[in-house]
N, C-alpha and C positions, 0 to 999 in steps of 0.2 A: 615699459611693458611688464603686466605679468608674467609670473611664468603660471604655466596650466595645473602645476599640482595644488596651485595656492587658491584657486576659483573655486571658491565650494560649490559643491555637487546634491540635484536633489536626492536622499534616499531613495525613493523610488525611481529614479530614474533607470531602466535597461541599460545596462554597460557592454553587453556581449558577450558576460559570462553565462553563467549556466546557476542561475538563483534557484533556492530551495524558498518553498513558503511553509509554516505550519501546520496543520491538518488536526482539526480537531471533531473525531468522533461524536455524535448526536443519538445513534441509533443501528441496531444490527436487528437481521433475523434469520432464520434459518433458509436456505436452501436446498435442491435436488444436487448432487454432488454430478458432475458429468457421467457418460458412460463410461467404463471400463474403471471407474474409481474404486479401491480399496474397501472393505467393507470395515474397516475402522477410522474411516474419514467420515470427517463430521465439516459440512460446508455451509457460508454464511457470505450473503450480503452486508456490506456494510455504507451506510450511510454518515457523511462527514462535510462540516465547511471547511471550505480552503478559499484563500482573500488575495485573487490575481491583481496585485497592484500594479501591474508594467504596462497597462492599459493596449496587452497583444494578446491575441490568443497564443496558449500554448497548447498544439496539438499532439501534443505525447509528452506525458509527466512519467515519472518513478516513483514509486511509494516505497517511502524506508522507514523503519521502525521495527517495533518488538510487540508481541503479543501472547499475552500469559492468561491461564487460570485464575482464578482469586483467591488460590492456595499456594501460589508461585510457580508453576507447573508452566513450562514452555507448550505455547499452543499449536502455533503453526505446525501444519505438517512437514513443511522441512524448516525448523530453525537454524539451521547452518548459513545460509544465506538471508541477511539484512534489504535486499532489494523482494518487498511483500507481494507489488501488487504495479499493477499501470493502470493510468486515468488519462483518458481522451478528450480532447479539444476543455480544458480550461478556459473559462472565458474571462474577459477583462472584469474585475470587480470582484464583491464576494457571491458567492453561494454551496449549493449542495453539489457535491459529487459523489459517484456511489463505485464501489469495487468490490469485486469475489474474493474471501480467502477459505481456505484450504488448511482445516485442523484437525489434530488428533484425537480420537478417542479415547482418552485413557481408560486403561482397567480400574473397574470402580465407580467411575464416572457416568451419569446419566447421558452427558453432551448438552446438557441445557445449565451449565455452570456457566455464570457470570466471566466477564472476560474482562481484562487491564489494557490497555492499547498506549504503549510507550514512546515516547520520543518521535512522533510521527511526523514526517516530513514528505513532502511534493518536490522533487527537481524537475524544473520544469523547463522545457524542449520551443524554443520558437521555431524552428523548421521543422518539416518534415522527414529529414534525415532519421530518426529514430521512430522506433515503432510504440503507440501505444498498444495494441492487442492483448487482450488477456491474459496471464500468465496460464499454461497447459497443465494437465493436470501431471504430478508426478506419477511417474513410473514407478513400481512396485521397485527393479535393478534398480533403482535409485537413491535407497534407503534399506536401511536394516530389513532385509527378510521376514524378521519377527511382528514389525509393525504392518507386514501385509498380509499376514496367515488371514485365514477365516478363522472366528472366533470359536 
């Protein structure tokens, strides 16, 4: 008898963990920022492939990554936190999935600056235990004072 460690295993095969897949940006544009949003928030759809090989839906992903200016200038409205965005029902195979984020205006800055979208990752959820829902807009108490003033 073998023993099981020695049985090779397909890559793609689901194991029960909690698999990240890559995410790769195609396209952004602007959007309405919600009600009560900051008036130095600058908000955008974005559009991206991500390549569900476990051949499950996964209905609620994580979006991790980083998101800068293309003068290196931290974009997101809150960069302190690496979890960017949620993406609902992944479907088996490749295609588009599209997510809200939430950036800053910087002083100076028009808001129609070119963006860098880093290290962009999907963890992806096969139960329904976890939520994908939108990330909410931040709260003003939530962040530096200064970045909520009116302009």
């Amino acid at each position: 008898s073998v023993p099981l460690f020695m049985i090779p295993q397909k890559a793609d095969a689901y194991d029960g963990s909690t698999p990240t897949v890559p995410v790769e940006v195609t396209r952004w544009e602007d959007v309405s920022c919600p009600a009560g949003s900051p008036s130095k928030m600058r908000c955008i759809r974005v559009y991206a492939k991500v390549n569900n090989k476990f051949k499950k839906l996964a209905p609620a992903s994580e979006l991790y990554g980083y998101v800068e200016y293309d003068d290196g200038n931290p974009a997101l409205w809150n960069d302190d936190v690496k979890r960017i965005a949620n993406i609902q029902n992944i479907k088996p195979g490749e295609q588009e999935v599209s997510f809200d984020l939430q950036l800053r205006k910087l002083a100076g800055l028009t808001g129609k600056e070119d963006l860098l979208f880093k290290k962009l990752t999907a963890r992806m959820y096969f139960s329904n235990m976890y939520s994908a829902k939108p990330l909410g807009v931040v709260d003003c108490d939530e962040v530096d004072s200064a970045e909520c003033e009116e302009p």
